[in-house]
MITOR-80858 format. One record per residue (C-alpha): residue number from 1; residue in one letter; x, y, z. Coordinates in pm, 1 decimal, always signed. Example, Ala and Ser with C-alpha at 12.3 -4.5 7.8 and 13.67 -1.06 7.14 Angstrom:
2
<atom 1, "A", <+1230.0, -450.0, +780.0>>;
<atom 2, "S", <+1367.0, -106.0, +714.0>>;
This chain:
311
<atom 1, "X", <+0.0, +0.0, +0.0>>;
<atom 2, "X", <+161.0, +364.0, -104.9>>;
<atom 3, "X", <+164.7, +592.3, +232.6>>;
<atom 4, "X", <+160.6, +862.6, -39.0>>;
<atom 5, "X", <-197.0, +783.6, -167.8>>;
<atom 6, "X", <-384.2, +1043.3, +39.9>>;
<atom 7, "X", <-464.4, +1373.5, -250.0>>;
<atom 8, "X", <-226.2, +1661.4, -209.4>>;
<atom 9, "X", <-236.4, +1629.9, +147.6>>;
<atom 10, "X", <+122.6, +1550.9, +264.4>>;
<atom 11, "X", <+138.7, +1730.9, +627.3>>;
<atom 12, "X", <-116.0, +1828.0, +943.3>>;
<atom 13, "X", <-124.7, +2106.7, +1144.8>>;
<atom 14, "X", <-132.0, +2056.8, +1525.5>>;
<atom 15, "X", <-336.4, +2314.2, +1692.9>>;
<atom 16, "X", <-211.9, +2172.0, +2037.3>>;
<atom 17, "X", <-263.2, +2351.2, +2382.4>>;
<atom 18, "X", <-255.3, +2699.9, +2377.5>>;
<atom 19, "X", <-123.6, +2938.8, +2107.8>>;
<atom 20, "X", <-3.0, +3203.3, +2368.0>>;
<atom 21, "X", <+418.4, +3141.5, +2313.1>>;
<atom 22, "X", <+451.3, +3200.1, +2764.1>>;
<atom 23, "X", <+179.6, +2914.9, +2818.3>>;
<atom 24, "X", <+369.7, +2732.5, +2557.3>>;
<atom 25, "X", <+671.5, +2768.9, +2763.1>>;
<atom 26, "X", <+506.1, +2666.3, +3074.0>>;
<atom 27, "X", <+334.3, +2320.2, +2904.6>>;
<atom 28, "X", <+701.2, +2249.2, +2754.3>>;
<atom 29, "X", <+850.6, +2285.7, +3103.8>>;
<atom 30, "X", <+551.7, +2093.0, +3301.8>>;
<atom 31, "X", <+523.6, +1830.2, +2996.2>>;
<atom 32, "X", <+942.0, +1755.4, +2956.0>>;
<atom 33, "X", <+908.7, +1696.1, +3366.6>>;
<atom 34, "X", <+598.3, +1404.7, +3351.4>>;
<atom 35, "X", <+789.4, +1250.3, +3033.5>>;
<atom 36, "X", <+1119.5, +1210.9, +3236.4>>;
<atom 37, "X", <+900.8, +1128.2, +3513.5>>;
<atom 38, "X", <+739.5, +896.3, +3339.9>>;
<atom 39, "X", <+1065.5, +696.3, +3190.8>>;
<atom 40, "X", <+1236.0, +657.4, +3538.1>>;
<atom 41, "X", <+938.4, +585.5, +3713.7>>;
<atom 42, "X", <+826.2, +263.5, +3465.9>>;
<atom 43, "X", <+1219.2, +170.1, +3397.4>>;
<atom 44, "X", <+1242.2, +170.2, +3823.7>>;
<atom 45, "X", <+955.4, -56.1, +3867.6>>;
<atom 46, "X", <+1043.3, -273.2, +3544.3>>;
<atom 47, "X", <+1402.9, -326.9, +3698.5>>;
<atom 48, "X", <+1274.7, -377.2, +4040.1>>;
<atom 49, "X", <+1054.3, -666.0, +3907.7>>;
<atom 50, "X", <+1322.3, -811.5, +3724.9>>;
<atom 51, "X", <+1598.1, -781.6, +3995.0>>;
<atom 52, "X", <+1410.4, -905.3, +4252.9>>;
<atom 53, "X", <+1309.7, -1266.7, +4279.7>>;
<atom 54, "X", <+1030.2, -1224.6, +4562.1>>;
<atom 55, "X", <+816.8, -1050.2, +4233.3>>;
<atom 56, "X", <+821.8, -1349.1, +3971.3>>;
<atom 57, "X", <+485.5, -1404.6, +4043.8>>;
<atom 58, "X", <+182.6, -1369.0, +3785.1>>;
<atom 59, "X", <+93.0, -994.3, +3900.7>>;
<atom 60, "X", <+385.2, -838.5, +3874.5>>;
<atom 61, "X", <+475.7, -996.5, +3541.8>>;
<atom 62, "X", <+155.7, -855.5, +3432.4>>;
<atom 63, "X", <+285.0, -494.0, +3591.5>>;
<atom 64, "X", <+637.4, -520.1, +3431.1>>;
<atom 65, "X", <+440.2, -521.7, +3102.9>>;
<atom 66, "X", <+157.1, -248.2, +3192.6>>;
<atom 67, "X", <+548.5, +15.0, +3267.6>>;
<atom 68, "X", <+644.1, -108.9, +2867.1>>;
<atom 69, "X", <+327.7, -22.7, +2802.0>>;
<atom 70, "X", <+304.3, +327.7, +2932.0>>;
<atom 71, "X", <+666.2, +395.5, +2837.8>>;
<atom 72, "X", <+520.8, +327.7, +2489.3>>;
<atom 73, "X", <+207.9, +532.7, +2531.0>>;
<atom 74, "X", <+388.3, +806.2, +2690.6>>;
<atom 75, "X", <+630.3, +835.1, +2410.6>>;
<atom 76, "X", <+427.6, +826.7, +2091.1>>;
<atom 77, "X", <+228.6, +1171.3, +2193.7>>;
<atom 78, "X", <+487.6, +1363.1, +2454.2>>;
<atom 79, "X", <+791.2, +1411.6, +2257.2>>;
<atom 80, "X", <+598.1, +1564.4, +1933.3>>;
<atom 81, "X", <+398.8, +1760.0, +2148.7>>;
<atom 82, "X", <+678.2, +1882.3, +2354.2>>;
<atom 83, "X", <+875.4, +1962.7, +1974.6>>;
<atom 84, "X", <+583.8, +2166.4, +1852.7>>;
<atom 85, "X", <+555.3, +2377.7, +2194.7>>;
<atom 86, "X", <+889.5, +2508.2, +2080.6>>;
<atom 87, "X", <+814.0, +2532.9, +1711.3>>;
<atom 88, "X", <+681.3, +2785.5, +1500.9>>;
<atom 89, "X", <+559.2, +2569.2, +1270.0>>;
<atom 90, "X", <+331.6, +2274.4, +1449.4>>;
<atom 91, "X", <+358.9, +2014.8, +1156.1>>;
<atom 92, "X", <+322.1, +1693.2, +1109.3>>;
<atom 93, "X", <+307.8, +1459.1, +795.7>>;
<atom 94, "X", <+84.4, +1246.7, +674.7>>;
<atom 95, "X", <+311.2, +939.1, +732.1>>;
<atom 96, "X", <+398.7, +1043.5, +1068.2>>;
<atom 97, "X", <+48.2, +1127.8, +1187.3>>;
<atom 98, "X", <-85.0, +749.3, +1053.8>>;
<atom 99, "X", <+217.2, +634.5, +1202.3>>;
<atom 100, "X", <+144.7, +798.8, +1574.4>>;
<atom 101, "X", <-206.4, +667.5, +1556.9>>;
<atom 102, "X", <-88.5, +351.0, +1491.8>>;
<atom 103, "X", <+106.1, +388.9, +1788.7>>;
<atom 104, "X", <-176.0, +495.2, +1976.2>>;
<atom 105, "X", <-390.5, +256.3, +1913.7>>;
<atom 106, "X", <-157.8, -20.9, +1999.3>>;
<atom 107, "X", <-56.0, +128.4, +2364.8>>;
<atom 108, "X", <-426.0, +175.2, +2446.0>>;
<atom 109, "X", <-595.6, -153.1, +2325.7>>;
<atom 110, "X", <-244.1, -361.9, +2467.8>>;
<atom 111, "X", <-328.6, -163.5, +2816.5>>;
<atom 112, "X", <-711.8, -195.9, +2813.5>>;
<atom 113, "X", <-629.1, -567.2, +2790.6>>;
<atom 114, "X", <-369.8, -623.3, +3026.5>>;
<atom 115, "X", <-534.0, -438.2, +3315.6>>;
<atom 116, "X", <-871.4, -687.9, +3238.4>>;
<atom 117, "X", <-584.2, -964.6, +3266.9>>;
<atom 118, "X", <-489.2, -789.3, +3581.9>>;
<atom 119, "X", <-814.3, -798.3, +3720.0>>;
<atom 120, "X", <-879.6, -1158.3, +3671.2>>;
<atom 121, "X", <-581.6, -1260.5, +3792.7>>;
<atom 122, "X", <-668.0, -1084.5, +4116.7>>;
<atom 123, "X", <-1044.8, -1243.1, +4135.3>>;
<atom 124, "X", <-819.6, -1531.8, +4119.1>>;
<atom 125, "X", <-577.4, -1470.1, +4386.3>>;
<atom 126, "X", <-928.1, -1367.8, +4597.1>>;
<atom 127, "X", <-1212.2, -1586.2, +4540.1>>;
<atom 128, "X", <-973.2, -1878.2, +4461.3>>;
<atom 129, "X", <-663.5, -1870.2, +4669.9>>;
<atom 130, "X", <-591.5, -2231.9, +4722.9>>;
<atom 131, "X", <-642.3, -2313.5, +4351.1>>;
<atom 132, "X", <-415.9, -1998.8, +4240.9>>;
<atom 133, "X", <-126.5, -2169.8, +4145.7>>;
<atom 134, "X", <-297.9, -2384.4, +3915.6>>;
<atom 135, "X", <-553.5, -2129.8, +3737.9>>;
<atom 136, "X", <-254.0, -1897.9, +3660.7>>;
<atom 137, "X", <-20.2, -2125.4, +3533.0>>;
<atom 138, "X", <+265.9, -1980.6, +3356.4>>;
<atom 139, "X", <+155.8, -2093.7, +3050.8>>;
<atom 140, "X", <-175.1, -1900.6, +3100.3>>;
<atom 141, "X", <-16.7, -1609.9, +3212.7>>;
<atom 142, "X", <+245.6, -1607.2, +2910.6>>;
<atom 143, "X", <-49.7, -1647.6, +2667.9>>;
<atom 144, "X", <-265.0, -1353.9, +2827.7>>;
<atom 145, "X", <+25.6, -1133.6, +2797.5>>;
<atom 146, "X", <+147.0, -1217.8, +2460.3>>;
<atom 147, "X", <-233.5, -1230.5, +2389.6>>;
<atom 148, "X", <-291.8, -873.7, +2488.3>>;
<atom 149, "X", <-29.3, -711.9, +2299.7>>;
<atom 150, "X", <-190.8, -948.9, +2008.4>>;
<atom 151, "X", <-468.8, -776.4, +2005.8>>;
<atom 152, "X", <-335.4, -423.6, +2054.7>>;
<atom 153, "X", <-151.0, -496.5, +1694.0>>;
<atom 154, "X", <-423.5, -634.3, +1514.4>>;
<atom 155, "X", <-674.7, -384.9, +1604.8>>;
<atom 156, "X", <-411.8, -97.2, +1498.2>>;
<atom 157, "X", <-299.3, -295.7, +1187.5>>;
<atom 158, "X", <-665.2, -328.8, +1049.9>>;
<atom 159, "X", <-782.3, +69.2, +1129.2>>;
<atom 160, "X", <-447.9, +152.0, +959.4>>;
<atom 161, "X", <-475.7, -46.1, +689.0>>;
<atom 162, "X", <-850.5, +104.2, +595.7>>;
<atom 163, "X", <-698.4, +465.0, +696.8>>;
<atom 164, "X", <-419.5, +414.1, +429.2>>;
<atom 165, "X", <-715.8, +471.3, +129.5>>;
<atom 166, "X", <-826.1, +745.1, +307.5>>;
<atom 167, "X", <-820.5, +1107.2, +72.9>>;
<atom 168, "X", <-774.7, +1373.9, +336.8>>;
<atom 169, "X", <-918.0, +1779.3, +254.7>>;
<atom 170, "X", <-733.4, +2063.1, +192.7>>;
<atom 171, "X", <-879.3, +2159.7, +562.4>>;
<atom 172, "X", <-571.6, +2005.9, +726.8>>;
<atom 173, "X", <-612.2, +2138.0, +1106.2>>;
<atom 174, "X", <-640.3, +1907.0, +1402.1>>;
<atom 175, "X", <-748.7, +2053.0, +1669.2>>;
<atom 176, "X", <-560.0, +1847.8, +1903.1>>;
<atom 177, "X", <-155.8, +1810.4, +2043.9>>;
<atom 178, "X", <-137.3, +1453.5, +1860.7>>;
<atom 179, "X", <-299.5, +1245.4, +1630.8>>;
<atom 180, "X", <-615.4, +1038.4, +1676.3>>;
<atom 181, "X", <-818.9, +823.3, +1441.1>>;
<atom 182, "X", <-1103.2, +1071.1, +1529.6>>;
<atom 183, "X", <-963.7, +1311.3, +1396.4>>;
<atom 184, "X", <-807.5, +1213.7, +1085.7>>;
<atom 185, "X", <-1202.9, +1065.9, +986.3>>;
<atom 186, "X", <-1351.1, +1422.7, +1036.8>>;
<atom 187, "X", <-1056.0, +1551.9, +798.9>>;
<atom 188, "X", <-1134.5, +1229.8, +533.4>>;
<atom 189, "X", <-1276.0, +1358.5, +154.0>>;
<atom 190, "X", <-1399.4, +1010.5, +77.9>>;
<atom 191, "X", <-1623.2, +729.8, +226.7>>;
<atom 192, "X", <-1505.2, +664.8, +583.5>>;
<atom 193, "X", <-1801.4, +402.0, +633.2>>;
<atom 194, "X", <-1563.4, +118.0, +704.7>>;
<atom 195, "X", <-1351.8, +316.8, +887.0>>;
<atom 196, "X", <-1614.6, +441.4, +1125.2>>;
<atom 197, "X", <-1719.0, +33.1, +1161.8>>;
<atom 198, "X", <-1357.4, -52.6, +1215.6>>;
<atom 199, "X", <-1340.6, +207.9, +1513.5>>;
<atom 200, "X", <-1699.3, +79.2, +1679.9>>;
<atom 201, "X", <-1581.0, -253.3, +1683.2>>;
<atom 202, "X", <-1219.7, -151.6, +1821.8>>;
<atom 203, "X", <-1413.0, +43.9, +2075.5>>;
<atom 204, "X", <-1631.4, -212.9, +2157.8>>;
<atom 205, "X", <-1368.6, -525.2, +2211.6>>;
<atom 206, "X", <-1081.0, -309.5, +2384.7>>;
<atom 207, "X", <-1314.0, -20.7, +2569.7>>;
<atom 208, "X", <-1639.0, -212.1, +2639.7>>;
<atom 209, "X", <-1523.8, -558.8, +2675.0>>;
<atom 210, "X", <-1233.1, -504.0, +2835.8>>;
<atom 211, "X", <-1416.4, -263.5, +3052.3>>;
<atom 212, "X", <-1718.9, -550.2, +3131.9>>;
<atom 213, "X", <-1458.1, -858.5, +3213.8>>;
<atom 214, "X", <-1253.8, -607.0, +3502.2>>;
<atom 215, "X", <-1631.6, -480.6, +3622.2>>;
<atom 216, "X", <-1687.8, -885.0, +3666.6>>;
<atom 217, "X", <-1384.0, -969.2, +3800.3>>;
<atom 218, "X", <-1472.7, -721.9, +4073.8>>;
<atom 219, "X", <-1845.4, -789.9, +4134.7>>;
<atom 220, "X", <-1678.1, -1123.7, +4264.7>>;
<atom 221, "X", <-1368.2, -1031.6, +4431.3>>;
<atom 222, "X", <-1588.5, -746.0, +4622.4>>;
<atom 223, "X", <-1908.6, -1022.9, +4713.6>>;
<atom 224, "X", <-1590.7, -1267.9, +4830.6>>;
<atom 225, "X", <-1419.6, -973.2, +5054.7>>;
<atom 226, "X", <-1808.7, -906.5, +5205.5>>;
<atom 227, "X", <-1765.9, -1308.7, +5267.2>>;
<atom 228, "X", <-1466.2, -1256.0, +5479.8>>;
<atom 229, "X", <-1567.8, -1236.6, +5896.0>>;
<atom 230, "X", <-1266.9, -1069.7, +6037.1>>;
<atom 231, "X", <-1199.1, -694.8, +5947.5>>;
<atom 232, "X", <-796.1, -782.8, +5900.2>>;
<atom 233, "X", <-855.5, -1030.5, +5654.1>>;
<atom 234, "X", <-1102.7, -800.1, +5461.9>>;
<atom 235, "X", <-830.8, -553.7, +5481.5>>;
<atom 236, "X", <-510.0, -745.2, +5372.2>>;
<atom 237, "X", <-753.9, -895.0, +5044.5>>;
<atom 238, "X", <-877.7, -531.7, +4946.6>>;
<atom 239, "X", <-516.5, -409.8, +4978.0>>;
<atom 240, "X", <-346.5, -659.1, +4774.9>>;
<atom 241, "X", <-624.6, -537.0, +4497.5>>;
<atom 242, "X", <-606.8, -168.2, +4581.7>>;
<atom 243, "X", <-375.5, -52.0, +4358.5>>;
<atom 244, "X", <-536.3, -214.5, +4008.9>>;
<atom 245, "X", <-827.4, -52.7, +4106.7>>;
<atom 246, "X", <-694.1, +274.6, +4151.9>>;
<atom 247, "X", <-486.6, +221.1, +3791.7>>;
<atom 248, "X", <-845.9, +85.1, +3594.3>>;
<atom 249, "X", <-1047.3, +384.0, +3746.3>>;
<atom 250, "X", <-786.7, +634.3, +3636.5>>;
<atom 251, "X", <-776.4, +482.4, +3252.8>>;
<atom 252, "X", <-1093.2, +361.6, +3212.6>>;
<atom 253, "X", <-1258.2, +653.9, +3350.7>>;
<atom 254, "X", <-1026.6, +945.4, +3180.1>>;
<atom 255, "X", <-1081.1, +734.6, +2879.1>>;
<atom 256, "X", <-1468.0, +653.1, +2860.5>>;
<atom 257, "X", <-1498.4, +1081.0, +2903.4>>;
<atom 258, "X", <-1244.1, +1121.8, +2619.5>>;
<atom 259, "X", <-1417.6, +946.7, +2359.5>>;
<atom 260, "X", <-1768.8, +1048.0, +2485.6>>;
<atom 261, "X", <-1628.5, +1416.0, +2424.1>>;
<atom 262, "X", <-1724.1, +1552.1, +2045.2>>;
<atom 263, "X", <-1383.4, +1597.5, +1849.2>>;
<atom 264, "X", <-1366.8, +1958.4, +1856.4>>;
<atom 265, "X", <-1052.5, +2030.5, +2090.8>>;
<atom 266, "X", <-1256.4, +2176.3, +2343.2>>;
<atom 267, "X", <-1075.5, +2247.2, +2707.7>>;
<atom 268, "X", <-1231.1, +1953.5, +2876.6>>;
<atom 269, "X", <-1164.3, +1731.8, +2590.5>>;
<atom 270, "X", <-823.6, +1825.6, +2586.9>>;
<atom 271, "X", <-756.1, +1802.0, +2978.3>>;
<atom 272, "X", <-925.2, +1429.3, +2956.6>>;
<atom 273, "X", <-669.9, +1330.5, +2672.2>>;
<atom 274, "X", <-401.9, +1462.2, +2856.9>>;
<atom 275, "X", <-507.1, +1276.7, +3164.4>>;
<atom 276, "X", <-489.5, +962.5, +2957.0>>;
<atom 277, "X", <-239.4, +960.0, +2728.9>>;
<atom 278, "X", <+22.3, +1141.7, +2928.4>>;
<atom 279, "X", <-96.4, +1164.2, +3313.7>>;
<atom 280, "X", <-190.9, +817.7, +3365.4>>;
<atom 281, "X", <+146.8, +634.8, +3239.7>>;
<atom 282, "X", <+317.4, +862.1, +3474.0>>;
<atom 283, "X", <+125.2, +782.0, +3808.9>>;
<atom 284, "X", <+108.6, +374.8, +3721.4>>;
<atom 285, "X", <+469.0, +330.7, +3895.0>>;
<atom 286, "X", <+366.2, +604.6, +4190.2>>;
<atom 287, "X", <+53.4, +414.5, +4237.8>>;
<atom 288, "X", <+197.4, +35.5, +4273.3>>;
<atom 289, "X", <+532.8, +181.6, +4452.9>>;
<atom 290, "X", <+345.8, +368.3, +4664.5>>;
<atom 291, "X", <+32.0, +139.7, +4759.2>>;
<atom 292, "X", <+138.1, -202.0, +4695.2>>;
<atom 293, "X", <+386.3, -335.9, +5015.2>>;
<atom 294, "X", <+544.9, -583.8, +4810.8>>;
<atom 295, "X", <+654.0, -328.7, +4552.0>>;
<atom 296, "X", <+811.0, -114.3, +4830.1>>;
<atom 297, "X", <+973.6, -389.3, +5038.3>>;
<atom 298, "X", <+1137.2, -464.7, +4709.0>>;
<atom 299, "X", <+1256.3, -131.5, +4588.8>>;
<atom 300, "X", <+1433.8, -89.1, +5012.4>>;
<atom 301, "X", <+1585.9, -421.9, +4931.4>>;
<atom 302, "X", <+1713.5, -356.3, +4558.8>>;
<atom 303, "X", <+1837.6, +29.8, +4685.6>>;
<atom 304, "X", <+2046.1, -174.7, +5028.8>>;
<atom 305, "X", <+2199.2, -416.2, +4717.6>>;
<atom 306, "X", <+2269.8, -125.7, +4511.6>>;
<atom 307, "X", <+2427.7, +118.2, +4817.8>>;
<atom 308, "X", <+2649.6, -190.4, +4960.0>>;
<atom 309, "X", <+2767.3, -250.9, +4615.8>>;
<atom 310, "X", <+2924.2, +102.8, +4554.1>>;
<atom 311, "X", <+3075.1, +36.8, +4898.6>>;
């Protein structure tokens, strides 16, 4: 397929944030400090994982793949917004715009499916706890994982692949800091039918259905935590669950009011995108270092290695 079949066409124009060059220089500041934020924060906790050996366990293989994730969501959007803050001239081409939403759509479908993994794998830990072992097998696990970034391809591959035909207007303006399929349809000359039925379903597998098996997962975890008698053991099974919760309501939730937003670069539209494209790979790590006592009994023991070794 020729990347060059799209009319005349052969760049975008980014509207992004503001057009006022001192806010500009604000958002580059505040933007450059959640993308390094970002980076360290998901490289820590993939390290940590990998370095210690009390975290080869299901759930934190799972995690180690959610920070790869968000290191890959973070940096398809942040560093071309952060180029265009400083640029006169808030381009991008054709190529690279399919190319970013390609990207895009990748990071969020792999995500949306790895925290529903997440999620079952904690009804598991829950409602089944002497069984564990033997519903997440490592073979399961391996095949959920390699399953969700499956899907996260496939889903981008096919609403690329229809986007490629795609003859684009002389009105070239997004009104947006990055590229979206959304956007690029509302900019589309010809029939965008199939496109539009390509994005429903898309919608439907990774924002619905992923959505409906972690609401499940939690209908029984929460009915089996109501089961417990003692307060300390209802405690000690919402904590270990705590922290996926607080990740899925962050994503799903920024998410669901993104997309139920009209396209039209509105303030709230914007601030919602932000919050899930950029804000939300950023706080993952924070949230699991932070809440999650396994996570931080790890990171003291990996920073005692690391301090006796430059002893």
């Amino acid at each position: 397929m020729d990347w060059r079949n799209h009319s005349s066409v052969t760049e975008f124009m980014l509207l992004g944030l503001s057009a006022n060059p001192h806010i500009q220089a604000l958002l580059f500041v505040l933007f450059l400090g959640i993308y390094l934020q970002t980076i360290m924060g998901n490289l820590m906790l993939l390290m940590v994982i990998r370095a210690d050996s009390h975290l080869y366990m299901p759930m934190y293989f799972f995690l180690s793949h959610l920070s790869l994730v968000d290191i890959c969501f973070s940096s398809v959007t942040v560093p071309k917004m952060l180029e265009n803050l400083l640029s006169q001239r808030k381009t991008i081409s054709v190529e690279g715009c399919l190319a970013q939403v390609f990207f895009v759509l990748v990071a969020a479908g792999t995500e949306a499916c790895l925290l529903s993994v997440m999620a079952y794998d904690r009804y598991a830990a829950i409602c089944h706890p002497l069984l564990y072992a033997k519903i997440m097998s490592k073979q399961l696990y391996m095949q959920l994982v390699w399953g969700s970034w499956g899907l996260g391809f496939l889903d981008a591959f096919i609403n690329i692949f229809l986007a490629m035909n795609m003859i684009f207007c002389e009105a070239k303006i997004i009104p947006h800091y990055s590229c979206e399929m959304p956007s690029l349809l509302t900019l589309s000359c010809s029939d965008t039918s199939r496109n539009l039925n390509a994005l429903l379903c898309s919608t439907l597998l990774h924002g619905l259905g992923t959505f409906l098996l972690v609401f499940l997962s939690y209908a029984r975890i929460i009915v089996t935590i109501l089961g417990i008698h003692s307060t300390s053991g209802r405690s000690k099974a919402f904590s270990t669950c705590s922290s996926h919760l607080t990740a899925v309501t962050l994503y799903f939730g920024s998410g669901l009011l993104r997309h139920l937003m009209p396209n039209s670069g509105s303030p709230m539209e914007l601030i919602f995108s932000v919050q899930y494209t950029v804000v939300t790979p950023m706080l993952n790590p924070l949230i699991y270092s932070l809440k999650n006592k396994e996570v931080k009994a790890a990171l003291k023991r990996t920073l005692e290695k690391y301090l006796q070794h430059i002893r």
